[in-house]
C-alpha positions in Angstrom: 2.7 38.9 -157.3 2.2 40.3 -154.0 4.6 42.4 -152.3 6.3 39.2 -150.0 7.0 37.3 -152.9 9.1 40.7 -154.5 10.6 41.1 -151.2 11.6 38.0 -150.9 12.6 37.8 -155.0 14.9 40.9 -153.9 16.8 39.3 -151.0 17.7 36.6 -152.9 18.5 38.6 -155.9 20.5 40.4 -153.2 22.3 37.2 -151.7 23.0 35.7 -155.3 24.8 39.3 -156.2 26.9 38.8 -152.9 27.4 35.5 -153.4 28.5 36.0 -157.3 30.4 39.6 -155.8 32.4 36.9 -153.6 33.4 34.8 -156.7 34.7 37.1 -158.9 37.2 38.4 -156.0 38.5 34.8 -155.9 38.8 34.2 -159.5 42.3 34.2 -160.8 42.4 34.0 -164.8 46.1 33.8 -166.3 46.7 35.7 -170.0 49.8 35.3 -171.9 52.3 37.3 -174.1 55.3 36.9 -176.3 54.5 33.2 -176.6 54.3 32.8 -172.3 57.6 34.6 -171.7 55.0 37.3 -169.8 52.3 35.6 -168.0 50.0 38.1 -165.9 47.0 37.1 -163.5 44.0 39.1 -162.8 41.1 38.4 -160.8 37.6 38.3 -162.1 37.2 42.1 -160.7 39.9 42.8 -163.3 42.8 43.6 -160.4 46.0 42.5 -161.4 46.9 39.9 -159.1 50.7 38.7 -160.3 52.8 39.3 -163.1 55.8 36.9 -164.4 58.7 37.3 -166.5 60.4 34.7 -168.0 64.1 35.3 -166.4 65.5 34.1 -169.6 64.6 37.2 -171.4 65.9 39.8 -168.3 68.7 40.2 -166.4 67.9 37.4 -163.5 68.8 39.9 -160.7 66.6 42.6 -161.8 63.1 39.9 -162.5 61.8 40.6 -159.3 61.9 44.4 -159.7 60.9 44.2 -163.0 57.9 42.1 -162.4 57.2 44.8 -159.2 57.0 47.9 -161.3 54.8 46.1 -164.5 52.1 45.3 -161.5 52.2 49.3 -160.0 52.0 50.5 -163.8 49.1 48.3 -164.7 47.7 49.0 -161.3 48.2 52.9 -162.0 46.8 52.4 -165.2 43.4 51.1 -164.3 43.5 53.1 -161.4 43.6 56.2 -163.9 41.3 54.5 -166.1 39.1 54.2 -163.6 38.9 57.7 -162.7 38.4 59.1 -165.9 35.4 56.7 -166.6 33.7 57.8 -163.5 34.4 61.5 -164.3 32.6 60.8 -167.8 29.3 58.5 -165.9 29.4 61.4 -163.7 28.7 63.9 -165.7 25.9 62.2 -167.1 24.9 60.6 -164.2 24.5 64.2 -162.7 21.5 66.0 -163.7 19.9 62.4 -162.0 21.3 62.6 -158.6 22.8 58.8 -158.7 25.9 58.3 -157.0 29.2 56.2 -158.9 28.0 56.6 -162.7 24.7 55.6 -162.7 24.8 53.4 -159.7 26.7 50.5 -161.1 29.6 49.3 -158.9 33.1 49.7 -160.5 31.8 53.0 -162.5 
């Protein structure tokens, strides 16, 4: 294999990565609780997208509050999660010199 066939093997590993990158930050995938009375929605980069209460269960005027402050928790929550996983890859990742835990996006 000479090097034009690896460079060209490497822009299209590079496009398809893009291209796959892309997907995942349009994918919306719906998990349930309590028998669908909470109903959340994340993307395929694991960002909480929506969260929904079934009003029955809540107060109807505080729903849209409620719903609000699940989303920043869960939101906070990976954030924090997050942080303390790239603290950990760092410090193994460290005596290497490679940036983000180890070089892999999201670490």
């Amino acid at each position: 294999m000479g090097m034009g066939n690896l460079a060209k093997m490497a822009q299209q590993m590079q496009a398809d990565m893009a291209r796959a990158q892309q997907e995942l930050e349009e994918l919306r995938v719906e998990g349930t609780a309590g028998g669908g009375v909470v109903k959340a929605v994340v993307s395929g980069k694991l960002d909480i997208v929506s969260v929904a209460i079934d009003p029955e269960v809540v107060d109807p005027d505080d729903i849209d509050d409620l719903q609000d402050l699940v989303v920043a928790a869960v939101a906070d929550a990976q954030t924090n999660a997050q942080a303390a996983a790239d603290e950990k890859m760092n410090k193994i990742a460290g005596g290497f010199g490679l940036p983000g835990g180890l070089g892999l996006p999201g670490m």
